[in-house]
N, C-alpha and C positions, 0 to 999 in steps of 0.2 A: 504494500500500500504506500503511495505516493504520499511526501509532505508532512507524514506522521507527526503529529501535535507532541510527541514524548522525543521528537531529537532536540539534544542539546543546544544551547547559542554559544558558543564559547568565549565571543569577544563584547564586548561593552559597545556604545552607540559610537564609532570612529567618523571622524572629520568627513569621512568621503560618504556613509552611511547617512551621516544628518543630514549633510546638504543634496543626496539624493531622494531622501523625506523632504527635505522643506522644500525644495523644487516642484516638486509633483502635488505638495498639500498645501503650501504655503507656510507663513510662521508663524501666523497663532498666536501661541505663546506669548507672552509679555515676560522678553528674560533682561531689562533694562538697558539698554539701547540697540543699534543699527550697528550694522556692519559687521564681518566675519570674524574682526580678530575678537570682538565679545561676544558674539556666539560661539568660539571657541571657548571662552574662557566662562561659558554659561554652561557645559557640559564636560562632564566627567569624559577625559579623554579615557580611549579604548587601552591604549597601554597602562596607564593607570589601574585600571579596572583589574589589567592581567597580571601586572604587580602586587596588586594587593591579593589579588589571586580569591576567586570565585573558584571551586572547584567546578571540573568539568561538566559533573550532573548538576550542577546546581542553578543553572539557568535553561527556560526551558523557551524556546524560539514559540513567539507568536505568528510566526508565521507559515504557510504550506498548506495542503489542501483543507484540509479542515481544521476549525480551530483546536487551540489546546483546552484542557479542561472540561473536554467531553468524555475521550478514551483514556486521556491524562491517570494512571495512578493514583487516588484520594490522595492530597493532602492532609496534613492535621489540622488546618484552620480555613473557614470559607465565614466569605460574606456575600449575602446577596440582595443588591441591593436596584428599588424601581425607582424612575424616575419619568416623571409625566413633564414632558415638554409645553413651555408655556411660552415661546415667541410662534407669532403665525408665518414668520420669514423663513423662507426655506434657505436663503442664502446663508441666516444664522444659524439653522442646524447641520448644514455643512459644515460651517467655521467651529460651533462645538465638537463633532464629530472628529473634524483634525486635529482638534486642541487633543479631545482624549487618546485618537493613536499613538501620536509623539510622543505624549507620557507615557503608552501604553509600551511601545515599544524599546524609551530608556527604562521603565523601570523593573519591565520583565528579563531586561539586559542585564541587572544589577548596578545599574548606575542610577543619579537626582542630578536634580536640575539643584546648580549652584548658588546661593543667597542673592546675587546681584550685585553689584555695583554702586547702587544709592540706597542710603540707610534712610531715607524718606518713603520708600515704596517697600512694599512688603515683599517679604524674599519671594521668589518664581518655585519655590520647591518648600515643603512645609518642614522639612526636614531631620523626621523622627526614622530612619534608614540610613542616615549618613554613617558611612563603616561597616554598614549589617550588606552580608548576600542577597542575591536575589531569592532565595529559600523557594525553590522551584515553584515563581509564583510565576498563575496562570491565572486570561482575564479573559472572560466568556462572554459576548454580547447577542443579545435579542431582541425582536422588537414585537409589541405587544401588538392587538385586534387594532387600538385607538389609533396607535403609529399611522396606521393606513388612511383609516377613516372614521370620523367618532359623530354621531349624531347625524347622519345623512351624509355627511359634509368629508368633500377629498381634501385632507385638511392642508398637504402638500403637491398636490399632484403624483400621486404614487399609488391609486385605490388602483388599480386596474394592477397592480405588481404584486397586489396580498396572496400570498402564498396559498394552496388548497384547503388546509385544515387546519387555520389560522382562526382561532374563535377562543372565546371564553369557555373554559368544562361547564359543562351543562349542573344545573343544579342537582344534589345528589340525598337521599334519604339520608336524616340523622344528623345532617353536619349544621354545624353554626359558624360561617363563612363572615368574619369581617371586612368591610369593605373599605375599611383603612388601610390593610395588612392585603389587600388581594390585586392584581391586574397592574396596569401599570403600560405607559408608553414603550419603552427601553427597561432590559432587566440586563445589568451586569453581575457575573457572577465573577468572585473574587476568591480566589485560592492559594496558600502556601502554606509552607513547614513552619515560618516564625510568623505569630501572630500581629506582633509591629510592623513585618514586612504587609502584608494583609489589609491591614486595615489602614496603613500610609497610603496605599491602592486606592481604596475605599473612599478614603476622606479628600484627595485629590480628583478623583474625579466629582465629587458634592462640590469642589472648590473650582473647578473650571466650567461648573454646569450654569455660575452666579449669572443670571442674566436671558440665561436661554432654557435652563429646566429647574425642574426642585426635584428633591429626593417625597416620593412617594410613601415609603417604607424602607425598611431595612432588618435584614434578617445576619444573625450569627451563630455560626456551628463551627460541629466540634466533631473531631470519631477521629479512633485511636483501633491501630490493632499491630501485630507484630508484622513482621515482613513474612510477605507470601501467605499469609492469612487473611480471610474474611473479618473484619473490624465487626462489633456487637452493637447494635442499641441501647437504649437505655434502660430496657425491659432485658437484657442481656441475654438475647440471640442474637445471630449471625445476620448479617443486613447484607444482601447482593449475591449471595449464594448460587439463583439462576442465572447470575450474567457467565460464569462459565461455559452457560451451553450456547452462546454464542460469540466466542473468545476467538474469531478467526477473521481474516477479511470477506470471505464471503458471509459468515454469520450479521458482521457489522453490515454489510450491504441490505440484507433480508431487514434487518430489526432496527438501526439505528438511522443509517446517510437514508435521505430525501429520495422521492420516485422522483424517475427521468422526468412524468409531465409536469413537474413544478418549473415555478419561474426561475431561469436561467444563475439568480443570484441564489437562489437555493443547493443548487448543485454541490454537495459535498456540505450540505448543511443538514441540521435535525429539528424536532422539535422539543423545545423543552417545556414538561409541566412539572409543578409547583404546588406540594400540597402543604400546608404546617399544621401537623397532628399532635394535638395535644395528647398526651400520656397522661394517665390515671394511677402516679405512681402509688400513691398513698393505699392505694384500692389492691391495685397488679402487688405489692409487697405483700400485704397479706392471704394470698392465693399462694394455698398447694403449688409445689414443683408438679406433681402430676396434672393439674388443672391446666398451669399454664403451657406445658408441654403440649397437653388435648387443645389447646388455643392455636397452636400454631402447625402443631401436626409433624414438629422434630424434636428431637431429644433436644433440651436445651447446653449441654455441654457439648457434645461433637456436631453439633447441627444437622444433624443425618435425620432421613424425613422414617416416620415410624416402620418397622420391618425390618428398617437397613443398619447398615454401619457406620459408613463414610457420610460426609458431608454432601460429597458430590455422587453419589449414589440416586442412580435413577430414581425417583419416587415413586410411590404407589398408592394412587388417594385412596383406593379401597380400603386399604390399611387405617385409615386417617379419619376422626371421626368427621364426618358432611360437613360441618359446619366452621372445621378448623381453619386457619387464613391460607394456608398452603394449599389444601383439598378448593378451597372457591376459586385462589388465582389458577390454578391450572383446569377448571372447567374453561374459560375465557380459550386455552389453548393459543395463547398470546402470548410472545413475549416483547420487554422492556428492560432498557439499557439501566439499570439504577445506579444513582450518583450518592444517596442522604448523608444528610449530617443530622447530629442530635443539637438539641438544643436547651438551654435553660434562662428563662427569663427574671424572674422576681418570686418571691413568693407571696399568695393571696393574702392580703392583711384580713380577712372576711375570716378565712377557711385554717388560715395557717397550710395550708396547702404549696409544695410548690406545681408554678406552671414553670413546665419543659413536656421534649415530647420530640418531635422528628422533623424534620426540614425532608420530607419525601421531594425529591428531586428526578426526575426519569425521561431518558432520551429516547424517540420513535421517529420511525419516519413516515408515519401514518397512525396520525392519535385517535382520526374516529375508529382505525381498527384495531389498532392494539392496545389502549388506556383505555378509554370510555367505556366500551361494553365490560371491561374489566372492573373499575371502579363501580360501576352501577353492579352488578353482583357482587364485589367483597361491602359494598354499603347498603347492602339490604339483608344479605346474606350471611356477615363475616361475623364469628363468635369475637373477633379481637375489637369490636364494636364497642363492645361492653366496660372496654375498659380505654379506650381511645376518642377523643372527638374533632374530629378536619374543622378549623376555625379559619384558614384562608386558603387562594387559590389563583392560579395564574398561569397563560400559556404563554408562548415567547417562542418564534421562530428564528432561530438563530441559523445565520447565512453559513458558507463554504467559509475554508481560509481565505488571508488575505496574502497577498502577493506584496514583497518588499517594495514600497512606493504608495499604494493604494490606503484609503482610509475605511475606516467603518461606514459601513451603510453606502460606500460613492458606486455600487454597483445598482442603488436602489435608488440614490438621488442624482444622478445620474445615466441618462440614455445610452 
């Protein structure tokens, strides 16, 4: 597979690198004044970068056919965060758009952008990564149903380019969906190993968006597991177990990259939905090992589905009692690329309760066949109901990769 989102970048953003960005994107940026030799001296040179030495895995190229941080390896730390676009200028979300690749591209590189030059203007880089690796961070974009067109209305000239199965999930038994926490113009998804590096991602792009978007919402997770193991949830089973059975490029073709009839900027892109599932810890803690084993239909320490041994041992729902979450997802006969992170937000001053619960995350290349019929029977259906409730929600078609030079979205704002 061409471009793979998991090869290395070895070098930091070089003199001949930026200025083949800023040529093709423009400059964006406000790095305190004109002219090459302080754009020079507004970016981390690439020998620098090699000097202080990034280990070789440690930066992970945003660039190639498809983005990083779909097939990417979990990270230890994600953020993801919506953003609804509020100028009606298309010119300006162009100009955002190149603002965020630039950064996108120095600081997946492991370099910032330098303080500047006039102690009068606020430094061009926030600057809580000066020194720190790029901590194989990966930065995921998408663009919501509204991006296209919201209220009848083409809000950019772009309605005619919305992807096939680009819509809001449909409303689902059970769940209490807030609409604060759900949907959104633009959804970046923010990942790596140090959580400074992560959320310096994060808060820079809320810091370039001043003028042309606001932050919607904003989500933070978390998931830990040993290498070459399946990481657990917070109910502590195995989370992603079936993506092995489509661990190949032709698997990824079937279940995750875009069909041919999609729009052209789709090509080597997915769909990504968005669930955040509260967890019933207080409730799940005091349940039997055997109960909640029968909830999910695998042994809860080797994650092997009931009958079997192995983890990755074929299942057998017969085995499994009907109502278990294993036994319903495999009626669907569908499969889904899963990404989650766990989450924990505050606790309930009411309940004493904490909320946490899952950031369900999951890549298809066709959601009304493979998510929706799925969702609608584990939510009508699913014993782990019981102890679970989905409170937001959001779909996001995230394009192919980008090609060194090009910016986000300029395949979509652009003819």
């Amino acid at each position: 597979m061409s471009g793979s989102p998991n090869q290395p970048k070895n070098e930091g953003l070089s003199r001949r690198d930026f200025l083949k960005l800023t040529t093709s994107v423009g400059l964006g940026l406000a790095i305190g004044a004109t002219g090459m030799a302080t754009i020079e001296k507004a970016i981390a040179p690439a020998s620098t970068a090699a000097a202080d030495s990034t280990p070789e895995d440690d930066a992970i190229s945003m660039y190639g056919e498809h983005q990083a941080g779909i097939l990417t390896p979990q990270q230890t730390y994600m953020y993801l965060a919506s953003f609804r676009i509020t100028t009606t200028n298309k010119a300006d979300v162009i100009r955002l758009f190149k603002d965020w690749t630039k950064f996108s591209d120095l600081s997946t590189s492991g370099g910032t952008m330098k303080t500047g030059d006039n102690p009068l203007l606020p430094p061009s880089d926030t600057g809580e990564t000066v020194d720190l690796s790029a901590s194989r961070l990966t930065i995921t974009h998408g663009f919501g149903p509204t991006f296209f067109s919201q209220d009848g209305k083409d809000r950019f000239g772009i309605a005619s380019k919305k992807p096939l199965y680009l819509k809001d999930i449909p409303r689902m038994p059970r769940e209490n969906l807030d609409p604060s926490m759900s949907g959104g113009d633009v959804c970046i998804q923010v990942c790596a190993e140090d959580q400074q590096v992560a959320f310096h991602a994060v808060r820079n792009f809320i810091r370039l968006a001043t003028g042309y978007a606001t932050v919607n919402w904003l989500q933070e997770g978390f998931i830990s597991g040993k290498a070459g193991t399946t990481p657990r949830n917070l109910f502590g089973f195995k989370d992603g177990t079936a993506n092995k059975l489509h661990d190949n490029a032709e698997g990824y073709d079937k279940v995750v990259w875009a069909d041919r009839d999609e729009p052209a900027w789709m090509k080597g892109g997915s769909y990504m939905a968005y669930r955040k599932v509260r967890m019933l810890l207080e409730v799940w803690d005091r349940s039997s090992l055997s109960d909640q084993e029968a909830t999910f239909g695998r042994y809860k320490e080797s994650g092997a589905g009931f009958g079997k041994k192995g983890e990755f041992d074929t299942v057998d729902p017969s085995q499994m009692p009907v109502s278990s979450h294993v036994a319903i997802a495999k009626q669907s006969k569908q499969l889904i690329h899963r990404r989650g992170y766990s989450y924990t937000d505050a606790v309930d001053p009411r309940t004493g309760n904490v909320n946490a619960g899952l950031l369900f995350i999951g890549f298809t290349r066709n959601p009304d066949e493979q998510l929706i019929p799925m969702l609608k029977l584990m939510q009508s259906q699913d014993k782990l109901n019981e102890y679970t409730s989905h409170i937001a929600s959001g779909m996001f078609a995230c394009p192919g990769g980008l090609k060194e030079g090009q910016y986000m979205g300029q395949s979509i704002l652009e003819s």
